[in-house]
VOPAGU-2260 file (C-alpha; in pm, 1 decimal, decimal comma):
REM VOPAGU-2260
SITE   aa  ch    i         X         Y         Z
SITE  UNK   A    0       0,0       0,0       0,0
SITE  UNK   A    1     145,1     317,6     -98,2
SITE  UNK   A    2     154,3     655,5     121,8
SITE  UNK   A    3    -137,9     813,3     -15,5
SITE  UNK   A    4    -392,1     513,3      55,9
SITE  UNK   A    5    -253,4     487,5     380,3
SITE  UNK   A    6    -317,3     842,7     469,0
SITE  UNK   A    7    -689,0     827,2     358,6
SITE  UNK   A    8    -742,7     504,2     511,6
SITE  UNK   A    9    -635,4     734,5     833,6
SITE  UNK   A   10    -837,8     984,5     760,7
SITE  UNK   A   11   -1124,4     764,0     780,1
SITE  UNK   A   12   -1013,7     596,2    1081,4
SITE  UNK   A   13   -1025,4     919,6    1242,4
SITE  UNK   A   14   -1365,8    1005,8    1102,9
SITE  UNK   A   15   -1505,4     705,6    1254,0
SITE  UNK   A   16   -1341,8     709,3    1573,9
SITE  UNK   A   17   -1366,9    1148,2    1702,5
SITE  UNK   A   18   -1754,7    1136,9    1694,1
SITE  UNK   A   19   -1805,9     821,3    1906,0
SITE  UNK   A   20   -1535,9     938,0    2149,6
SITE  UNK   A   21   -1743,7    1276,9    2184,9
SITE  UNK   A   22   -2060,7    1099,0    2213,7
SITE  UNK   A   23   -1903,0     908,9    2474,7
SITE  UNK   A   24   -1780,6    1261,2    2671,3
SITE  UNK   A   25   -2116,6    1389,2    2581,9
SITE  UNK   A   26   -2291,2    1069,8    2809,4
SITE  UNK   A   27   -2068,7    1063,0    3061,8
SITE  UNK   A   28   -2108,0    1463,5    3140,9
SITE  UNK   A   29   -2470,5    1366,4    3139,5
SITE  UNK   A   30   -2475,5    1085,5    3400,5
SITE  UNK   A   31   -2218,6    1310,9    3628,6
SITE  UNK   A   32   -2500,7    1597,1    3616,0
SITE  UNK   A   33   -2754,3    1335,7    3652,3
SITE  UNK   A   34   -2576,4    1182,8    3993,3
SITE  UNK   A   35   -2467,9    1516,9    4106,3
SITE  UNK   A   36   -2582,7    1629,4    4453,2
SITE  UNK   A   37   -2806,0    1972,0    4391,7
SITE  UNK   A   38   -2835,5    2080,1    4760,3
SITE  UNK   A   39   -3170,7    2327,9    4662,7
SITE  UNK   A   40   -3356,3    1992,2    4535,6
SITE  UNK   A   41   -3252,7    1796,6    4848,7
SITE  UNK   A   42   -3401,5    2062,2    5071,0
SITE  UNK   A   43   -3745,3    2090,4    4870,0
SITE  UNK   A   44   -3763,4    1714,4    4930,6
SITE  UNK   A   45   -3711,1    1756,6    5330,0
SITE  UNK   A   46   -3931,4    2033,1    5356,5
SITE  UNK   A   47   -4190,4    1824,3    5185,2
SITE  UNK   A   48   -4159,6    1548,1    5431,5
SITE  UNK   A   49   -4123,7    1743,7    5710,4
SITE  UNK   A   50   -4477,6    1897,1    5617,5
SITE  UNK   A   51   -4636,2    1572,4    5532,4
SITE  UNK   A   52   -4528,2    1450,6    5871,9
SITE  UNK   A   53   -4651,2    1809,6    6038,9
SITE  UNK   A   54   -4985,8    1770,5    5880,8
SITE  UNK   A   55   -5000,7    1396,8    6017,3
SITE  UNK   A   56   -4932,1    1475,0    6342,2
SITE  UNK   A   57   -5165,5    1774,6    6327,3
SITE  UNK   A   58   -5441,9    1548,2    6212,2
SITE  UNK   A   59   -5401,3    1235,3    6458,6
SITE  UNK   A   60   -5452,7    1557,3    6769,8
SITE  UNK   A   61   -5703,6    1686,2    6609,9
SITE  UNK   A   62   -5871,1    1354,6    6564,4
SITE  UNK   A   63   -5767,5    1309,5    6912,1
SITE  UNK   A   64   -5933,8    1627,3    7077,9
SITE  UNK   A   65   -6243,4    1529,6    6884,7
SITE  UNK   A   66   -6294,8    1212,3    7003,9
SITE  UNK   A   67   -6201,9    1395,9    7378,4
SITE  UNK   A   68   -6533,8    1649,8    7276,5
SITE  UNK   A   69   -6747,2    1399,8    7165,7
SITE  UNK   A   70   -6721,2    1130,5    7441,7
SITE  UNK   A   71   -6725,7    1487,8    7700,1
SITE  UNK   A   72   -7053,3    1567,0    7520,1
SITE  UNK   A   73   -7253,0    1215,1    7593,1
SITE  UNK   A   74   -7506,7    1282,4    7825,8
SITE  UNK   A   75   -7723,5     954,8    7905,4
SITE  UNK   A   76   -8021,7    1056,4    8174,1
SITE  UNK   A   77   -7946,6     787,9    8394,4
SITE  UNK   A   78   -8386,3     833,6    8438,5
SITE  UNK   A   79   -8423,2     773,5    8082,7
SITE  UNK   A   80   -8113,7     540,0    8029,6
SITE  UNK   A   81   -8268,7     176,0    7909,7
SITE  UNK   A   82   -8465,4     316,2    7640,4
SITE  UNK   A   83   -8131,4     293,8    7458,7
SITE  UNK   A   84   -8138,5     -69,0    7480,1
SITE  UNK   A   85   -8211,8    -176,7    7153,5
SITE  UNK   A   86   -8205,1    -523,6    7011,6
SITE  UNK   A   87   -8038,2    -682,6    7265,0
SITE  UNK   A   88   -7931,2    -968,5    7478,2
SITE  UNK   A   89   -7810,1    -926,1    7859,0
SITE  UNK   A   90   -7641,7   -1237,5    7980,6
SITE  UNK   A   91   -7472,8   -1296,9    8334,4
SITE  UNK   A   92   -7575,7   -1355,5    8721,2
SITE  UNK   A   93   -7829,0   -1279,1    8984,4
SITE  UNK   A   94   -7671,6    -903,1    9004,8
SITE  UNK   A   95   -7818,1    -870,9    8632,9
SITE  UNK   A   96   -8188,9   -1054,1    8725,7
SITE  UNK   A   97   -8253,8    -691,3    8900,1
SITE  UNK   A   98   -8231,6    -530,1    8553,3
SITE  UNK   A   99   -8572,8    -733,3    8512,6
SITE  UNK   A  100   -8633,1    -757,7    8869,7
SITE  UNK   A  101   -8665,5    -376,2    8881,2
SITE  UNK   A  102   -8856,0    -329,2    8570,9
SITE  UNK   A  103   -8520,6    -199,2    8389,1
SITE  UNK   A  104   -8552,2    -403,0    8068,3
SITE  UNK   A  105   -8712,4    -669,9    7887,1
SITE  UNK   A  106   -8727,1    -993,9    8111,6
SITE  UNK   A  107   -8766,6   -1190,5    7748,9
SITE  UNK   A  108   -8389,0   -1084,6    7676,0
SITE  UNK   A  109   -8283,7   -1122,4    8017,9
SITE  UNK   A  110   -8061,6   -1463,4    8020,6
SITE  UNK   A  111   -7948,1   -1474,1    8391,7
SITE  UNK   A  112   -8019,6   -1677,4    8711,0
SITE  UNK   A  113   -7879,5   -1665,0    9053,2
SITE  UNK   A  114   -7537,0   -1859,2    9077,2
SITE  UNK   A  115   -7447,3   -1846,2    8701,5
SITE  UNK   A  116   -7066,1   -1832,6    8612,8
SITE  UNK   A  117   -6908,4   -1772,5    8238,6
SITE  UNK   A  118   -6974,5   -2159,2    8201,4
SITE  UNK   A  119   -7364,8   -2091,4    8178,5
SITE  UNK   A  120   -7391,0   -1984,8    7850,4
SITE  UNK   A  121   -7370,3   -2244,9    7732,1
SITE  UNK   A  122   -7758,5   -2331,1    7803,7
SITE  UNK   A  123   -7867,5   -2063,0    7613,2
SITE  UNK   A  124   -7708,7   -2057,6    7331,8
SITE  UNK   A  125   -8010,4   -2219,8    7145,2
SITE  UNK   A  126   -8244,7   -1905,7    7247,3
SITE  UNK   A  127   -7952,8   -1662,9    7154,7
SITE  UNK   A  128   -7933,0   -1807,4    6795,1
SITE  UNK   A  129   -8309,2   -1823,8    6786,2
SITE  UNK   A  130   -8308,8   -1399,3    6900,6
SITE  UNK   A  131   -8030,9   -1305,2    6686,5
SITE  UNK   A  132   -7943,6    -999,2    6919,3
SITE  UNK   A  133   -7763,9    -719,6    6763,5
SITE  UNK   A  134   -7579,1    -679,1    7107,1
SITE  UNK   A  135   -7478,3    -868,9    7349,3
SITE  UNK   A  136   -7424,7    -726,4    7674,8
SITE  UNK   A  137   -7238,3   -1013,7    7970,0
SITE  UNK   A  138   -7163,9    -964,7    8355,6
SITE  UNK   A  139   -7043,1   -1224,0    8572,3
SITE  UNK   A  140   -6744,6   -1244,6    8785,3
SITE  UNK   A  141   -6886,0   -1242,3    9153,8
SITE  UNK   A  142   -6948,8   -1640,5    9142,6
SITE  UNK   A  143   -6686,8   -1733,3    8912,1
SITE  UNK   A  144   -6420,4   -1544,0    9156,7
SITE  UNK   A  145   -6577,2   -1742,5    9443,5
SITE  UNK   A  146   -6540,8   -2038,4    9263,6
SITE  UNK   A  147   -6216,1   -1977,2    9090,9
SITE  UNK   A  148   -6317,6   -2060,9    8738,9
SITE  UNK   A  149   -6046,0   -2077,0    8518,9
SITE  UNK   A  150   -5814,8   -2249,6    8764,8
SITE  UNK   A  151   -5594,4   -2484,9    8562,1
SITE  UNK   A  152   -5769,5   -2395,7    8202,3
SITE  UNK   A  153   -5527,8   -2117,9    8113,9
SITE  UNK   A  154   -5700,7   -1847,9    8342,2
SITE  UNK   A  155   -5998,6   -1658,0    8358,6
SITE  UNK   A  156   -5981,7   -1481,8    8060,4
SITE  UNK   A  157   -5872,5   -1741,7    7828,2
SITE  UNK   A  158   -6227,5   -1930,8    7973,6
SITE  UNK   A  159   -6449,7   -1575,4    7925,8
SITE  UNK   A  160   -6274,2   -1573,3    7556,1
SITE  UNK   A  161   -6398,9   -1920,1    7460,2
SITE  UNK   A  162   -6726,8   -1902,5    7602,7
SITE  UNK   A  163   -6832,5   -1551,5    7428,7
SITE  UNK   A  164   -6699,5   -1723,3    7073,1
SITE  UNK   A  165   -6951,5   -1988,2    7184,9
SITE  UNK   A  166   -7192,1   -1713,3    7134,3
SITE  UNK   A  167   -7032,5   -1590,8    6835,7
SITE  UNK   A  168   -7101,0   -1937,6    6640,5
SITE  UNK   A  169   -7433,5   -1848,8    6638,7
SITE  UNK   A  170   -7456,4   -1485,8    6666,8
SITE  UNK   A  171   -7184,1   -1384,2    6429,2
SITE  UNK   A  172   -7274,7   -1047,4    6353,7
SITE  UNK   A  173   -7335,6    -920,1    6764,3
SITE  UNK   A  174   -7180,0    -664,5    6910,2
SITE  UNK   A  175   -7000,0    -795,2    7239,7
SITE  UNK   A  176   -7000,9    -555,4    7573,3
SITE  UNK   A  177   -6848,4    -715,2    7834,0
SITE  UNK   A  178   -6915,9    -576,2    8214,5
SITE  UNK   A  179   -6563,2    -567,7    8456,6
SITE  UNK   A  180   -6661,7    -759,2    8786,8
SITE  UNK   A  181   -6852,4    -502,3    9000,5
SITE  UNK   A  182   -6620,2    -510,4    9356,6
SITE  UNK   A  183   -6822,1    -653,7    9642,8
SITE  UNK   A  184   -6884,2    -456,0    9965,5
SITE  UNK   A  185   -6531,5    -484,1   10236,9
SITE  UNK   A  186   -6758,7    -664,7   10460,2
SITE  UNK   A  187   -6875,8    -928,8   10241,9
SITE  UNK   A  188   -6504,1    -984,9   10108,4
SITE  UNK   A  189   -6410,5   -1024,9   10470,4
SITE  UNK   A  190   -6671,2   -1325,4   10449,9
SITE  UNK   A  191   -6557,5   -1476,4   10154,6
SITE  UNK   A  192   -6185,4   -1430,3   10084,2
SITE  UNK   A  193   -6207,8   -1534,6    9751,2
SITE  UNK   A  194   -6423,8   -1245,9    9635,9
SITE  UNK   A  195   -6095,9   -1035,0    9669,7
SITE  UNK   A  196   -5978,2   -1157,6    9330,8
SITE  UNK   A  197   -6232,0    -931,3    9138,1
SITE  UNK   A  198   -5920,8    -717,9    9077,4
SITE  UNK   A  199   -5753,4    -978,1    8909,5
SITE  UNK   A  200   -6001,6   -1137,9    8703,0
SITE  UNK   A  201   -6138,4    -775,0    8587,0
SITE  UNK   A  202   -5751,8    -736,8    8448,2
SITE  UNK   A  203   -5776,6   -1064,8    8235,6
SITE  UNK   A  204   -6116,4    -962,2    8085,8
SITE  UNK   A  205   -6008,3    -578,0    8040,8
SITE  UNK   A  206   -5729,8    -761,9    7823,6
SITE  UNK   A  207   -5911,3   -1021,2    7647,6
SITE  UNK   A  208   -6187,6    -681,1    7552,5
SITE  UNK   A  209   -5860,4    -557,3    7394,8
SITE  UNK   A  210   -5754,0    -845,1    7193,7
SITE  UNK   A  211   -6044,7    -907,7    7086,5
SITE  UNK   A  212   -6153,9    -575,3    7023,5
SITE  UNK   A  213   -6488,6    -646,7    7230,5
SITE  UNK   A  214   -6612,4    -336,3    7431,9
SITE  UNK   A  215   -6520,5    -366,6    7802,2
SITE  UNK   A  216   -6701,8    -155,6    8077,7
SITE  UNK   A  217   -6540,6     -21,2    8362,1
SITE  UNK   A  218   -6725,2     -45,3    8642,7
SITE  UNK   A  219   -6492,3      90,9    8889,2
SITE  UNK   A  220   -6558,5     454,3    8912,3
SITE  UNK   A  221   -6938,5     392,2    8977,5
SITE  UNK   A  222   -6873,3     100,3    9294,6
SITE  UNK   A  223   -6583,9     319,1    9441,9
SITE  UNK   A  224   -6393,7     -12,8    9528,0
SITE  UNK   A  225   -6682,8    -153,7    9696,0
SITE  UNK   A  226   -6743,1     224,7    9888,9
SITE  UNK   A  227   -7023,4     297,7    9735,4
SITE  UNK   A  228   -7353,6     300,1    9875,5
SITE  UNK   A  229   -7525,9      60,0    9621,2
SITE  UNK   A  230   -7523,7    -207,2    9828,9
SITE  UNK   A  231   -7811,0    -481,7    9964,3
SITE  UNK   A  232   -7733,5    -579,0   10341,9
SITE  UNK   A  233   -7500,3    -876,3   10198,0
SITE  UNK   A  234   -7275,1    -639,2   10056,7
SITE  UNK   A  235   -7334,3    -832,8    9709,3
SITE  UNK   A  236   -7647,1    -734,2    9535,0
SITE  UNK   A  237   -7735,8    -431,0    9474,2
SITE  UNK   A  238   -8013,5    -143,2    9551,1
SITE  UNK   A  239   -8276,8     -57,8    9301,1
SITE  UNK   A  240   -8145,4     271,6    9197,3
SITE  UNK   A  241   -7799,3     146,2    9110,4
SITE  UNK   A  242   -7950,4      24,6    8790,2
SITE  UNK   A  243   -7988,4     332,2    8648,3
SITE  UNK   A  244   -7667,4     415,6    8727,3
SITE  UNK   A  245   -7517,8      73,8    8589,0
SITE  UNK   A  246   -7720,7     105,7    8280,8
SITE  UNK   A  247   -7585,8     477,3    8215,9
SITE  UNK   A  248   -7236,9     323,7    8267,7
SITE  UNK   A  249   -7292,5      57,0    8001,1
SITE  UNK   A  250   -7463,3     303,8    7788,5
SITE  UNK   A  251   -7175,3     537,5    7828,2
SITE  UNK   A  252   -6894,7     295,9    7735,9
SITE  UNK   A  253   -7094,1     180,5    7449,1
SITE  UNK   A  254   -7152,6     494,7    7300,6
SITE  UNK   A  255   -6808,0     626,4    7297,7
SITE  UNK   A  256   -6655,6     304,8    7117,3
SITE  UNK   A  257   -6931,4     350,8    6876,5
SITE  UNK   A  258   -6748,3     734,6    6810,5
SITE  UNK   A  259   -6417,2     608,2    6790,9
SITE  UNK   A  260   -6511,8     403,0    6564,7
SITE  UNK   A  261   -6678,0     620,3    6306,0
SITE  UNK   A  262   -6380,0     841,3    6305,8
């Protein structure tokens, strides 16, 4: 090959070689402005985030301080009280035969009887299923402390738990409102040791109520530890105008799961 072919096939080379090399340069510039750290972009982005997190947090207290208004607003008349029951079972003890002892509520949805435990429903079962009750309210405790149900079965709770799915099987769609253990009187615990443990078992239900996202009533604040003057001579049953009171707690509780709810 002479001189002057070699130079051309050169020149060619060369025209070949220059424009991928620049396209090359021109890419790599490209991906180094693309990677490049632009401070005024990065602190957009953290502002943003910072006022998406602002506006959460200024949403959950605002949901917060209306749920506090709306549960401060509930007024039940404690006179007017069990004209809120609606479509509902009561299940429990002889404490909850005064509801229809006293002319409260409906003796035909009253499923109670003097000496019951957690272990009764069973028996009525058949008649819940028949009723298909919208809620079901439950309050036992006083014998099943006495008789220390749940002893060896995994506790009291774990008992309560399996009997109110019980229920469940056949009313699947009821609301569950389960009553803490309303304290017996000082004197009658002094007569029956046993009774004492109301503070224990309440604990177990109040826990299972949160598992199990039942609603649980606190009875505490309206039988003052037993202090309160709601009390029949044996310090166990209770006086007719407690039931008003009772009811208004239930009502109460009820009502302000119902709101948190909805929100």
């Amino acid at each position: 090959m002479n001189s002057k072919n070699r130079k051309l096939r050169k020149r060619g080379l060369n025209w070949l070689i220059w424009p991928a090399l620049a396209a090359a340069a021109a890419a790599g510039v490209f991906m180094l402005s693309k990677n490049r750290f632009d401070p005024v972009a990065e602190g957009r982005e953290y502002l943003r985030m910072q006022d998406s997190k602002d506006l959460q947090d200024i949403s959950a207290r605002l949901d917060k301080r209306r749920i506090e208004e709306l549960e401060n607003s509930i007024s039940v008349d404690p006179e007017n009280v069990f004209s809120m029951f609606h479509d509902y079972a009561f299940l429990g003890d002889s404490r909850v035969v005064g509801f229809s002892t006293y002319g409260c509520l409906d003796d035909a949805r009253i499923f109670a009887a003097g000496g019951d435990t957690i272990k009764d429903i069973d028996q009525h079962l058949d008649e819940l299923k028949s009723l298909q009750p919208s809620v079901i309210y439950l309050s036992y405790g006083v014998n099943d402390t006495g008789m220390n149900v749940g002893e060896g079965e995994g506790g009291y709770g774990a008992v309560y738990e399996a009997q109110i799915d019980k229920i469940l099987n056949v009313v699947p769609k009821a609301k569950i409102v389960v009553n803490s253990i309303i304290a017996p009187s000082p004197e009658a615990i002094a007569r029956s040791p046993r009774w004492a443990n109301y503070t224990d078992f309440n604990s177990q239900v109040k826990a299972m109520c949160e598992k199990r996202g039942w609603i649980y009533v606190d009875n505490g604040p309206i039988d003052q530890g037993g202090a309160a003057d709601i009390y029949q001579p044996d310090g166990v049953h209770f006086l007719s105008p407690f039931y008003n009171v009772w009811g208004q707690n239930i009502m109460n509780a009820q009502m302000k799961s119902e709101i948190k709810g909805k929100l």
